[in-house]
N, C-alpha and C positions, 0 to 999 in steps of 0.2 A: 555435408554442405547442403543435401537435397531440403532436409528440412528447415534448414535457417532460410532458404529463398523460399522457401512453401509460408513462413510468415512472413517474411514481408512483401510478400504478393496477395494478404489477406486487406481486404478491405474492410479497415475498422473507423469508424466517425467517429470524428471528434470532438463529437456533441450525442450523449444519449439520453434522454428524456424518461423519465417513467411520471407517475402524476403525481408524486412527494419530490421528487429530483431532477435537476438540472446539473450532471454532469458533464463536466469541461476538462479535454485532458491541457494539461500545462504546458505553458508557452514561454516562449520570450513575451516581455515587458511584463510579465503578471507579480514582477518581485515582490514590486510595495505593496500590493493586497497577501500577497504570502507573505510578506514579512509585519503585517499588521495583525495576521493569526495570530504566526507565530507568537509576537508579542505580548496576545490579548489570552492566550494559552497558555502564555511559558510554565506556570508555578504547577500545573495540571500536568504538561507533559515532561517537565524535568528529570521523576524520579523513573521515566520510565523510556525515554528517545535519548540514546547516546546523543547526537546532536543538538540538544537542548541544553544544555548544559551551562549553553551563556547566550545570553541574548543577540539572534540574527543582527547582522548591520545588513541593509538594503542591499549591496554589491553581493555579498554572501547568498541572500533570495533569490535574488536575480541571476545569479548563476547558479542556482539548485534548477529557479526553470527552466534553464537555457541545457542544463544536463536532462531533465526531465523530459526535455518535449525531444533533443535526441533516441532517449531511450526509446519514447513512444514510438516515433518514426520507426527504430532499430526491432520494434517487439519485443524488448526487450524487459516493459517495466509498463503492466496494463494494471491500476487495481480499482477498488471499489466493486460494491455490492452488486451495483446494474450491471458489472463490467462480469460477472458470474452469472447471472442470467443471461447475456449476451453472448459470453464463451460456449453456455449449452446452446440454444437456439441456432446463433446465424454460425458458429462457429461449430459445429457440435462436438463439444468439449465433453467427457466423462466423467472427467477429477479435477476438482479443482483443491489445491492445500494451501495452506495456510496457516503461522505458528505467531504464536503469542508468549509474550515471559509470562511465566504462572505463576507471578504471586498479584499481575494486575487483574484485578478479577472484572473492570468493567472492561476489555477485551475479548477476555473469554465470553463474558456475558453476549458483546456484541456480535465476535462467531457463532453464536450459538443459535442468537434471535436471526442470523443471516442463512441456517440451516446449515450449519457445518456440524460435523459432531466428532469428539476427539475422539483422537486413536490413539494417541499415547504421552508421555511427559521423556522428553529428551533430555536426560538428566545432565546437570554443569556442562550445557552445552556453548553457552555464550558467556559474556562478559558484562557486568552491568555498567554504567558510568561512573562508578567508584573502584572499578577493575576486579571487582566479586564477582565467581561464576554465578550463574543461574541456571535453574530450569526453563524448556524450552515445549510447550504444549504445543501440540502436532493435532492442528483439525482439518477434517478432508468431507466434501461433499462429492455425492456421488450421483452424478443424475441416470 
């Protein structure tokens, strides 16, 4: 239990800035802008986000946010890029991991250009959205 209050006694903004990004962790009312992504994405991320599968309805988004900015609160559910430079610095984080299904290769691409480097292929670890196992790439940065 020591460690669950040890996060959320971390003070993390909910806004972090680098000079390419403006990240915003998610909230209540953000549905319709997430559910306009989603939309403007679906056929991109279909083959490859179980939840994609059929097109978000606004109540649906709108409660991903409403679960999402819990988690935030909870520390439960921190990501993005700046959110791993932020974990080393104010946080001083060693490892951060991160997995990818290996057959999407602009993923892997994206951990890669982010300075992760893999460590291994988790073989038929998950389930794709047609219920076929997959493999499961394991990349880990180490500061």
């Amino acid at each position: 239990m020591g460690v669950i209050l040890q996060a959320l006694l971390l003070d993390i903004p909910e806004t972090l800035e680098t000079p390419r990004l403006r990240l915003r962790a998610t909230r209540a009312g953000l549905g319709p802008i997430v559910n306009a992504a989603a939309r403007e994405s679906h056929e991109a991320l279909k083959p490859w986000m179980p939840w994609a599968q059929e097109l978000p309805t606004l109540e649906a988004s709108e409660q991903h946010c409403r679960d999402a900015q819990a988690k935030w609160h909870a520390r439960e559910m921190l990501d993005a890029i700046a959110l791993a430079e932020f974990a080393r610095s104010a946080l001083g984080a060693r490892r951060l991991e991160i997995t990818s299904d290996a057959r999407n290769a602009a993923s892997r691409r994206v951990a890669e250009k982010a300075g992760f480097a893999l460590e291994g292929i988790r073989r038929q670890l998950r389930r794709d959205p047609a219920g076929n196992l997959y493999d499961s790439c394991m990349y880990a940065r180490i500061f």
